[in-house]
N, C-alpha and C positions, 0 to 999 in steps of 0.2 A: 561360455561368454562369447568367445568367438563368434559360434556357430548363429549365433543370437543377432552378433551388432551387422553380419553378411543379410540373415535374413531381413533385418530390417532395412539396412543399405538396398537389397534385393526389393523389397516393395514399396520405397524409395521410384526408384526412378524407373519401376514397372507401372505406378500409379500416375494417373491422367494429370493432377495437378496439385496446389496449394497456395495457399495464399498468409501474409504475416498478419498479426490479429492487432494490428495498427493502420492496413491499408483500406481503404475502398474506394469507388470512382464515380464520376461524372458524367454523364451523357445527355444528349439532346439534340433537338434542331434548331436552323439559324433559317428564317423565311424574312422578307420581303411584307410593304406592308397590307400588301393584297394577299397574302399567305402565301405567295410560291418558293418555293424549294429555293437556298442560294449555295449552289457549290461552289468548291474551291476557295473561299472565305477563312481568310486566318483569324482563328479565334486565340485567346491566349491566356493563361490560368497565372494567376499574381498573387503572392503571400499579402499580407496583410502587410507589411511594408513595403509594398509594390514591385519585389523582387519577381523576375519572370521565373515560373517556376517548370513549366511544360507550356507549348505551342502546337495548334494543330492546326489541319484544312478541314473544310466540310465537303463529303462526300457529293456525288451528284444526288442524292435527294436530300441535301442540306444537313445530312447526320455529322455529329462529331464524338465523342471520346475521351476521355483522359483516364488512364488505369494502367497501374494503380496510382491513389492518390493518398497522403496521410492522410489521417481522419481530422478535421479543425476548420477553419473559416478561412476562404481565399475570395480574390476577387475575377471578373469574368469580364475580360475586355473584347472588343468587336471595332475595329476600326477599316473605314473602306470611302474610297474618293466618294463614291455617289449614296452614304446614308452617312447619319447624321451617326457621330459615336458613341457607344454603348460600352455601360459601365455595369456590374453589380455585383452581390455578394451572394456567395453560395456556401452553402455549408455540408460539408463531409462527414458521415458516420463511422465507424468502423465497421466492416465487412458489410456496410450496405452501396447501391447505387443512387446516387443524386440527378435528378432530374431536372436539367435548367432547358426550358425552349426559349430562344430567344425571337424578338418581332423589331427587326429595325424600323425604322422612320428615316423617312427622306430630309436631305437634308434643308428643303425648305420648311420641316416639322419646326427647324428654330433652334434649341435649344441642345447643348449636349441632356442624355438621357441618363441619369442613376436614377437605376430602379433597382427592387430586391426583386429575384426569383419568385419561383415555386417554391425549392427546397429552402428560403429563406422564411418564407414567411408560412410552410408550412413543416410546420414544428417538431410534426409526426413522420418519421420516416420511415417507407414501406424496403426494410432489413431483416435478418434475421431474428431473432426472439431470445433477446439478453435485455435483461434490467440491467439500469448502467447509469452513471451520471457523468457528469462532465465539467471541467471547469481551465478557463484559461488562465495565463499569466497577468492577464490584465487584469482580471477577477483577484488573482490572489494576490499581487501587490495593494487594494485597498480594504485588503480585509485587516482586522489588528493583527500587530506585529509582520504584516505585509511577506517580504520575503523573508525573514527571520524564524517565521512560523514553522514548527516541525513537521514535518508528513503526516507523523499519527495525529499529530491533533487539527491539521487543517481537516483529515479525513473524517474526524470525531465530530466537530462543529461545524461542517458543513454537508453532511451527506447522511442518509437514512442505512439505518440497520448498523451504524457503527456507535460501537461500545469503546469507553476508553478503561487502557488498566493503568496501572501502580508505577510500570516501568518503559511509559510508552505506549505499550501494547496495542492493539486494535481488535477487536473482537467483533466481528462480523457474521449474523444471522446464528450466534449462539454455537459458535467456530473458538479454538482458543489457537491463536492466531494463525497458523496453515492460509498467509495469503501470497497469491504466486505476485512478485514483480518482475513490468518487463521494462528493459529499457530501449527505446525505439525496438520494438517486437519480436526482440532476444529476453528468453525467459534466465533470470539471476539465479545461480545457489544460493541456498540457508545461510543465515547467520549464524552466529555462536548461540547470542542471547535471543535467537528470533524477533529482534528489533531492529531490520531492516532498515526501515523508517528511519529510524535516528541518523542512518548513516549517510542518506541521501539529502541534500538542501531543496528545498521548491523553488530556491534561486534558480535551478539550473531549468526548470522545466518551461514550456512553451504550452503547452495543455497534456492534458493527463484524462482520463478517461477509466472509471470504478466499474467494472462487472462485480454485482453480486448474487445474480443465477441466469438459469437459462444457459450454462455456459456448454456451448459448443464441444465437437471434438479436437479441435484445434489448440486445446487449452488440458495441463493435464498439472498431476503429482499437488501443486497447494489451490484448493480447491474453493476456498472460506470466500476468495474473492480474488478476483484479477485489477492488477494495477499497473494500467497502460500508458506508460510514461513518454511522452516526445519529448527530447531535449533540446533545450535551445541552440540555434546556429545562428553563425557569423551574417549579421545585415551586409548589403550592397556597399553602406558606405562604413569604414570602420570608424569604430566608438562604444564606450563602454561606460561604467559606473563608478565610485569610490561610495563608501556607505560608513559611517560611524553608529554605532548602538549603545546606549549604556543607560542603565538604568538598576532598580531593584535587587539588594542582595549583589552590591556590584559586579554587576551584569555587564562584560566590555565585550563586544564584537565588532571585531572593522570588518570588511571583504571589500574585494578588488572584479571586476568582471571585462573583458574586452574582447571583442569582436570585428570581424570585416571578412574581407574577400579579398581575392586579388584584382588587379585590372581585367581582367578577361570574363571575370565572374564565374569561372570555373572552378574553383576552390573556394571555400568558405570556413573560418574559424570559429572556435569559440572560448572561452577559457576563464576560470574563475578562483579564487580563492579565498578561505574562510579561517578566524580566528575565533574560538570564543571562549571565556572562561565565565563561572560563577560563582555566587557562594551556597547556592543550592541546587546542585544536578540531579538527587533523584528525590522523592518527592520520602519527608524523612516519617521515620517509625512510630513517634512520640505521640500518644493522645497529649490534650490539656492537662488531663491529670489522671495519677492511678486509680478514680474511680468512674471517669468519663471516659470513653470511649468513643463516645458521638462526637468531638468533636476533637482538632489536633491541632499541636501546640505550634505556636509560631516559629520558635528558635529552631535555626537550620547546625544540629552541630555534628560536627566532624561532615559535611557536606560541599565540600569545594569541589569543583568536577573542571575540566578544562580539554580543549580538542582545537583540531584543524581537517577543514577539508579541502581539499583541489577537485579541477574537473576540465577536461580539454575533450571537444570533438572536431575532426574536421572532416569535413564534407566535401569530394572530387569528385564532381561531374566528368569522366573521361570523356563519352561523347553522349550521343543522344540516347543511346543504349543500356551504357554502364556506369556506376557511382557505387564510389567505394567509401564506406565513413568508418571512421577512427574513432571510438571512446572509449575515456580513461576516466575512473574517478578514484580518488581515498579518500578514506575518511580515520580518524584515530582520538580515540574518548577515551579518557582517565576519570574517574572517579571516585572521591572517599565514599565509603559505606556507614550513612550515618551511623551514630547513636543514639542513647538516651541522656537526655539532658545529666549533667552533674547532680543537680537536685533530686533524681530518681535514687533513692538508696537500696543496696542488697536485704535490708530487712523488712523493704513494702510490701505492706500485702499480695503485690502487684506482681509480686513475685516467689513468692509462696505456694506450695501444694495446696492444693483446697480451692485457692480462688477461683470464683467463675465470674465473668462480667454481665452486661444487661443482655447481651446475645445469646447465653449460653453455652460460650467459650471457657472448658478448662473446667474448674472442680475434681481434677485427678488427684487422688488423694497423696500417693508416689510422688509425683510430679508436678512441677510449675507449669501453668500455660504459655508464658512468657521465659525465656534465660535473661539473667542480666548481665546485661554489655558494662562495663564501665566505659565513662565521657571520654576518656584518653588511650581507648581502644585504634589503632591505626589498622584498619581495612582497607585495602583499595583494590578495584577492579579494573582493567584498560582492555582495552578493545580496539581491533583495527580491523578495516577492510579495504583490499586494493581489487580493483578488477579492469579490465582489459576487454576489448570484442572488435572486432573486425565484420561487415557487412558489406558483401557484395551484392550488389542489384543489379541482374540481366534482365532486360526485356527484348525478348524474342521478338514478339510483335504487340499491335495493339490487343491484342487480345490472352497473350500468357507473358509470365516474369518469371525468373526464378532467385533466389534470396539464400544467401549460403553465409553463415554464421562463424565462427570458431570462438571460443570467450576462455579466460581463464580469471579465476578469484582465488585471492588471497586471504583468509581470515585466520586471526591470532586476539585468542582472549588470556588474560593471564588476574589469579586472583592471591593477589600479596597477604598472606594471612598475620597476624599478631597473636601466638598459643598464648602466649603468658596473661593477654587480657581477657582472649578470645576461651577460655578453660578458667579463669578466676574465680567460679562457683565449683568448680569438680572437685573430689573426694582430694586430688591434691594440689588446688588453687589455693590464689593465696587469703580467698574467702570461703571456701568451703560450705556450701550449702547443701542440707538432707534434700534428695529427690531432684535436683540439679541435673539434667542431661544436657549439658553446654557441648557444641564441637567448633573446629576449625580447620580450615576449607582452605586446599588452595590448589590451584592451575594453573599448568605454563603451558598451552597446547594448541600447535596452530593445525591447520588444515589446507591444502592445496585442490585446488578443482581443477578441471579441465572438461573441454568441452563442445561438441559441435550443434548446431540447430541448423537443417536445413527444409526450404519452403521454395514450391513451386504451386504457381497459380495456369491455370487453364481457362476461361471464359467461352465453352463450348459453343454456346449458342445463346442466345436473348433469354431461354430457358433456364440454362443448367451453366454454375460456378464450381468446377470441380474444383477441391484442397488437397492436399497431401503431403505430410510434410513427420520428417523426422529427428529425434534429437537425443544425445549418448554423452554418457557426464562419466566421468572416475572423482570420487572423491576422498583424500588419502590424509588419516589425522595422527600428530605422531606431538607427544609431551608429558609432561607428570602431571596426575593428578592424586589429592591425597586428602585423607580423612583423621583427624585426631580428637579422643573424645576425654581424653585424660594427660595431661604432663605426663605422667609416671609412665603413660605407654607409648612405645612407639607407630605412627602414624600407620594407619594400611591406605596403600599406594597402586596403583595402575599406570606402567609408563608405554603399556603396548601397542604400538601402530595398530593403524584401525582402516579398513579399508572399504568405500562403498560404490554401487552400479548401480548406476539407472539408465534405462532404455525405454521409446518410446517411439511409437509409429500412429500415424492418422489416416485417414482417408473420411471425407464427408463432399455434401453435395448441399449447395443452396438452390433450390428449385420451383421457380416460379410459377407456379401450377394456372395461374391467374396470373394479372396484372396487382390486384389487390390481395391475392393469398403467395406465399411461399412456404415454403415446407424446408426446413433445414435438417439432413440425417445425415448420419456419421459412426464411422467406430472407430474404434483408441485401444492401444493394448500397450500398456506399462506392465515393468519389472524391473525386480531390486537385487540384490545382490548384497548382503555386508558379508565380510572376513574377519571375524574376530578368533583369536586365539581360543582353538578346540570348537567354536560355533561359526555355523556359516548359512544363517536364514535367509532365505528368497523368498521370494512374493511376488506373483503378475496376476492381472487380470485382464478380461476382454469389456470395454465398456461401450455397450449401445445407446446414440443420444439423437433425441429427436426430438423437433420444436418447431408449430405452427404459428406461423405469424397472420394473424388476418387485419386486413387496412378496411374495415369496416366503410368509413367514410376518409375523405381528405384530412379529419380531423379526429377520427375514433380508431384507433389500432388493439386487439385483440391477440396476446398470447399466451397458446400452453408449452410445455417443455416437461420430458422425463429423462431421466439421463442415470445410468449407472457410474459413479463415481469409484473412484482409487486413488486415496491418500496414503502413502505412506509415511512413515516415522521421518523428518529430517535426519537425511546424510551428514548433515556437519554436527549434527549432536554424537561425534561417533565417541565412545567413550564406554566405562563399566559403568553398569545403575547401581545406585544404592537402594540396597532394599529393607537394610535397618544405619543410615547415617551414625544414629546414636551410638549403635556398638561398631561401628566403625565395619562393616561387614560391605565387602564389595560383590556382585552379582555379573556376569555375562550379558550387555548387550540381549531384552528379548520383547523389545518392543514391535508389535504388530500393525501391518495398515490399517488404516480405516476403508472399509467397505460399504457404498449407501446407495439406496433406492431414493431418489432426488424425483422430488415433482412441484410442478410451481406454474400458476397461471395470474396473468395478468391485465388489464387495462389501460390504454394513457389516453388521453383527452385532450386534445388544444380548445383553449379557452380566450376570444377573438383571436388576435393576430399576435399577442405576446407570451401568450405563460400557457403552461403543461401542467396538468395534473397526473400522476400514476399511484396506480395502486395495484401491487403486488402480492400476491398471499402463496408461503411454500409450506412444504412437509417431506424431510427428511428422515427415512430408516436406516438404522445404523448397527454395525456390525464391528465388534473391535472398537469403538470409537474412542478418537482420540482426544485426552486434554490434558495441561500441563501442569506443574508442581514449580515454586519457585525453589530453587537450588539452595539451601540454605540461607546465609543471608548474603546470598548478592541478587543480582538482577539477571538470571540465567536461568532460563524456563527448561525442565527435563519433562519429556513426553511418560505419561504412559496411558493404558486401553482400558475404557470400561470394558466389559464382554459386549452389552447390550445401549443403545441408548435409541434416542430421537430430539426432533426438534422441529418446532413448525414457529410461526408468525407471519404476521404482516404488515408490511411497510408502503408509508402514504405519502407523495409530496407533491412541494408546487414548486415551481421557479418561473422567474420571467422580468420583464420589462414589464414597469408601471406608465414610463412614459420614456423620452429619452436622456432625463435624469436621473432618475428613478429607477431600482432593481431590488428583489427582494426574492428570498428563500423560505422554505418553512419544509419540517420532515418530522414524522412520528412511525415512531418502533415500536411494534410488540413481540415479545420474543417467550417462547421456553425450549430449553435446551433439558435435558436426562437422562441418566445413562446409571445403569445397576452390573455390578458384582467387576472385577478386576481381572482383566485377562494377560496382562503385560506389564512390565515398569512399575512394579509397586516400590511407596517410596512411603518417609515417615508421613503420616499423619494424613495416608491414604489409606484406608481400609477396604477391603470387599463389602459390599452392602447387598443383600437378599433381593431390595426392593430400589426402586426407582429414587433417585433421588438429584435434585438440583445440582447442575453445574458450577462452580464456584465465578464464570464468570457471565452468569447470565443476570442481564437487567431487564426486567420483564416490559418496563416504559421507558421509552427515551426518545426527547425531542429537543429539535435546534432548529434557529431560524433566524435569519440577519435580514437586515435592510440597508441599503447605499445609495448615499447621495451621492453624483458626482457630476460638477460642471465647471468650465472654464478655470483648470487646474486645481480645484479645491477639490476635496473627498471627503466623506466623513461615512462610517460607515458602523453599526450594533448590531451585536449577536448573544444571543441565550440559547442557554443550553440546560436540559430536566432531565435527571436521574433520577430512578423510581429506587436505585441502590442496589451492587452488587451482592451476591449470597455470599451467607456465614452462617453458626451457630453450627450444631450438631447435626452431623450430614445435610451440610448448609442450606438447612431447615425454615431460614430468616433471611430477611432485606434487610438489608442496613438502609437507614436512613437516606430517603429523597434529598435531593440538594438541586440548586438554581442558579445559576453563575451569568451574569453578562461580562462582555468584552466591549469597550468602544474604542475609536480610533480615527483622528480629525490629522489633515494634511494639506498642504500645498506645496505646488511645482510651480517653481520664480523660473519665468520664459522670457531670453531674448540672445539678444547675438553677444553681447557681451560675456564673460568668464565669468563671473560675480554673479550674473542672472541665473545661472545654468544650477542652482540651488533646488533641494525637495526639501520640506522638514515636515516632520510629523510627528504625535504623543500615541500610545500608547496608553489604554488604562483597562488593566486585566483584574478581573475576579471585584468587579465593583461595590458588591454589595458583600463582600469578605467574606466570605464561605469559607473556613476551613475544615471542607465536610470528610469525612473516612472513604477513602476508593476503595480499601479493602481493611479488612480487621479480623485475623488469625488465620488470615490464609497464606500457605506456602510456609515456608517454616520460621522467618524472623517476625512472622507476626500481619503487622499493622502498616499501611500507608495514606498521608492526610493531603490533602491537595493544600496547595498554596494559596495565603490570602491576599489583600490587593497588592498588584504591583504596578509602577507604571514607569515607562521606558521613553525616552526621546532616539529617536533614528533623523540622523542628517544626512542625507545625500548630494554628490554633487557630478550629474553628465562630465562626462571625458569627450 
């Protein structure tokens, strides 16, 4: 281990450069309106709330610079006694350069001048070669449920290639969830339940930015997708939010949020908090009835879920050079584990050996395909996570930075079991059922991380952007966990600290071979490390990745990418597998990376001066590959490996401006994901299969697409979303049932100098056309989950 974290420290700061996979920059000329050169010219780079955010000169042939810069929308000011003043918007990629030339006009031209760019009004940016979407704070405050909205399901119904699961989940390009999150371009440890998402708010973010291929060396360990998160800072002037929510299933959320800077504008705040409880947090088990499946029952019972989250960062400009930022978030969710309605009795067929439903689920003759819960079963699950990071930013000069990280997280899941309801069918419960394999499940077990990321960038020449950058984690899990499949017997238990490593080194080049072609290549070398009592499996790989960008025309971008990927098993899943739950038998820790030959070419298109079209098509070979099992019945994903699999689709979208009212979205997924025979983590009601067979969380169609109106403080904004339906039946052989769901959402913001004015209000109305379709049905082990049908919510806001 040692001799490991020197080597890589050693090729570290032996390697030319790196850069954070949140920055890129801006360059151009500032000429005269005869075209000549104008040096010495203070140009100046402005957030979108006119915050000065970097200032430069222009060289003697009129060139200027900004790098690095976040990736997002700023503005590009030009002010000088003898031309008239220049205004406009530029727009940033990640790990691309933005090209704005600017052409003053004298100031007898008249007018001040706002005008948009290049890089504004062309859509297409000649960058590296990553499929990627994007979307701002502004965007997602008028989408329904605005900031309320969860991560995973802003991700699900606004973005291409994402699948939604049972408990959150995200499932992306036929991935079962292994997506990396970063927050300002520090990559996060694992979750418990691998439901990240849940634990972050889109209140806090400022734009965010989805990789789902192409993905560079700069990017490693969760593979499925990159989610590049900016977080919001403190404005110029302070002031903040107060928000009320309440609605369906007494639904109450307030949150607090405030911001500013100091007098000098050298520091900058940010800070937020969040309350929310319900009477339905996960989405519950119940069909309609014991003989329908297709469709699920409304009643939420034993379903109350409740949580809080905080979030503070603060940003210290020291001088021109250096800036130091602080962030902090937690987050901590309780939740009941539903059950089955009261009305469901232990003598339904429903619950019977024998029974099979319309899918092909069950017909064991031994065994029921469902256990029955009684109504007054108390289950609950909670979850926390704290995390911490510190980021330094040095900038040497204009042309290299360097970025030094250190993070630590906190996460603690704990599952409160009930034996006496939870066992009520076992040979000696207090209803006793023939063929009965009931258990009861529970965990008190936190996990500690620690951790450094560091990133330095180089800008060799107008040619070549050398990266380099490294990143080393310990992650240490210590609590009981325990399995009981009978009263009469005593539980078997695992309380052994569990210990994991990961290490990571890059080196890659973005290389402009052309003005119109760049070539991005790189290599990556991860490795693991767990410590479990008597087992201690490692795993590294060396991964080669390369990706042609070609800028066709101003408006046609062409690219390929192949890339060798390394997925390993989540570190914070550190724990014993079950390899037969039911007889309560525990197993060593022996889940394997996933290993893949990734290939993926693609297209984008600007379409006049407002909207993009892309289209992507990949193909994944897979080795080990990895997908989850739900843990019993809670909402805790355990990994384990097919030996063999694959996966290919493609993905199509459009975004844009219709006018400057007007915006609209549209995305369609095709997907198949497969993977045959069991090499790791076998769990109940995971078999080895000989042959190829369907991933349980692949949706073969899926499309969304909204529309927003928004002018002179009014919003209103609908979105649809099409499931072709996740797999099930006998080596999930079947689609369940396509489903169609719209969301809408109408708003106004009351403007003026008064207290009183300073009002938002806006409705809410989800699941309008009441779908309460099946997202999954006999998968994982409790079975079944039914999405929710309409609900609608009021959120009152009121400016601080």
């Amino acid at each position: 281990m040692k001799k490991l974290i020197s080597l890589t420290c050693g090729l570290f700061f032996v390697a030319s450069a790196a850069w954070a996979g949140v920055d890129g920059s801006i360059s151009g000329t500032l000429t005269d309106p005869q075209g000549v050169a104008l040096s010495n010219a203070v140009v100046k780079l402005l957030n979108t709330q006119g915050g000065l955010v970097k200032e430069t000169t222009t060289s003697t042939t009129g060139e200027f610079q900004f790098f690095p810069v976040v990736f997002g929308d700023y503005d590009l000011a030009v002010e000088s006694p003898d031309f008239a003043p220049y205004h406009a918007t530029v727009h940033v990629a990640s790990g691309g350069n933005s090209q704005a030339d600017i052409h003053l006009q004298t100031k007898e031209a008249g007018k001040e001048m706002v005008l948009e760019v290049k890089a504004k009004k062309h859509l297409i940016q000649n960058s590296a070669s990553v499929s990627s979407t994007e979307i701002t704070h502004e965007q997602i405050k008028n989408l329904p449920q605005g900031d309320e909205i969860s991560l995973p399901k802003l991700m699900t119904s606004t973005m291409p290639g994402a699948v939604q699961g049972p408990f959150g989940q995200v499932f992306f390009r036929g991935n079962h969830a292994n997506i990396q999150y970063q927050i300002d371009g520090i990559q996060l440890p694992d979750s418990p339940s691998n439901t990240f998402g849940q634990a972050f708010s889109p209140r806090n973010i400022d734009h965010m930015e989805v990789i789902t291929g192409g993905i560079p060396s700069e990017y490693g360990e969760r593979l499925a997708a990159v989610v590049n998160v900016v977080t919001k800072t403190g404005p110029e002037k302070p002031g903040g939010e107060a928000e009320l929510n309440y609605g369906s299933y007494n639904t109450f959320s307030p949150h607090l949020m405030y911001g500013g800077s100091t007098p000098s504008g050298n520091v900058h705040y940010f800070l937020s908090g969040n309350y929310n409880r319900t009477d339905r947090g996960l989405d519950t088990p119940q069909p309609a009835s014991e003989s329908d499946q297709k469709q699920g029952g409304k009643d939420a019972v034993h379903d109350q879920a409740y949580g809080n989250n905080e979030f503070a960062k603060i940003d210290w400009l020291m001088n021109n050079d250096d800036k130091l930022s602080f962030v902090f978030f937690n987050a901590e969710n309780h939740y009941q584990i539903p059950n089955y309605p009261q009305s469901f009795k232990v003598t339904d067929a429903f619950f019977q050996p024998g029974f099979s439903d319309q899918f092909g689920n069950g017909g064991n003759a031994s065994a029921p395909t469902f256990n029955f819960v009684p109504y007054n079963t108390d289950d609950w699950q909670s979850e926390a996570n704290a995390y911490m990071q510190v980021i330094l930013k040095h900038t040497f000069n204009e042309r290299s930075f360097l970025q030094l990280a250190p993070y630590y997280k906190y996460s603690y899941i704990k599952v409160q079991n009930d034996p006496t309801n939870d066992l009520a069918t076992s040979a000696t419960g207090a209803t006793p059922v023939t063929g009965s394999s009931p258990s009861s499940f529970y965990e008190n077990r936190h996990v500690n991380n620690v951790g450094l990321k560091g990133d330095y960038t180089l800008r060799v020449n107008e040619q070549h952007l050398v990266k380099a950058g490294l990143q080393v984690q310990r992650s240490r899990s210590e609590g009981l966990i325990s399995v009981q499949t009978d009263l009469a017997t005593a539980p078997t238990t695992d309380g052994s600290p569990d210990t994991g490593y990961f290490e990571s080194v890059y080196l890659q080049d973005d290389y402009t071979i052309a003005k119109p072609l760049i070539l991005n290549v790189g290599v990556r070398f991860d490795a693991t490390q767990f410590m479990f009592a008597g087992l201690h499996p490692t795993d590294s790989q060396v991964q080669p990745r390369i990706g042609l960008n070609y800028l066709l025309t101003d408006t046609t971008k062409l690219h390929v990418f192949y890339g060798r990927l390394f997925q390993p098993a989540p570190v914070e899943n550190l724990r014993d597998t079950f390899i037969n739950s039911g007889a309560g038998q525990l197993a060593p820790y022996d889940i394997k990376a996933e290993k893949d030959d990734y290939y993926e070419a693609g297209v984008a298109q600007q379409i006049a001066d407002q909207h993009v079209v892309n289209l992507n098509v990949y193909y994944k070979n897979a080795t080990d590959m990895l997908d989850d099992a739900q843990l019993l019945n809670t909402s805790i994903a355990q990994p384990y490996n097919f030996a063999k699999g694959y996966a290919y689709g493609a993905e199509l979208s459009l975004h844009g401006q219709i006018n400057n009212d007007w915006s609209e979205f549209a995305n369609y997924t095709y997907e198949i994901a497969k993977g045959k025979g069991i090499s790791g983590g076998i769990f109940t009601g995971v078999q080895p299969s000989s042959t190829y067979q369907y991933l349980d969380h692949v949706q073969v169609h899926t499309a969304n697409g909204g529309v927003t109106y928004s002018k002179n403080h009014f919003w209103w904004t609908t979105e649809g979303l099409f499931g072709s339906g996740l797999r099930t039946g006998p080596d999930n052989s079947k689609s369940l049932p396509s489903h169609f769901t719209m969301d809408t959402t109408v708003g106004y913001e009351f403007h003026g100098d008064e207290w009183f004015e300073k009002f938002k209000l806006s409705a809410d109305w989800l699941n309008v056309l009441d779908n309460v379709y099946p997202i999954s049905v006999a998968n994982g082990f409790n079975g079944s989950h039914y999405a929710a049908g309409t609900q609608v919510f009021v959120r009152l806001s009121k400016e601080l």
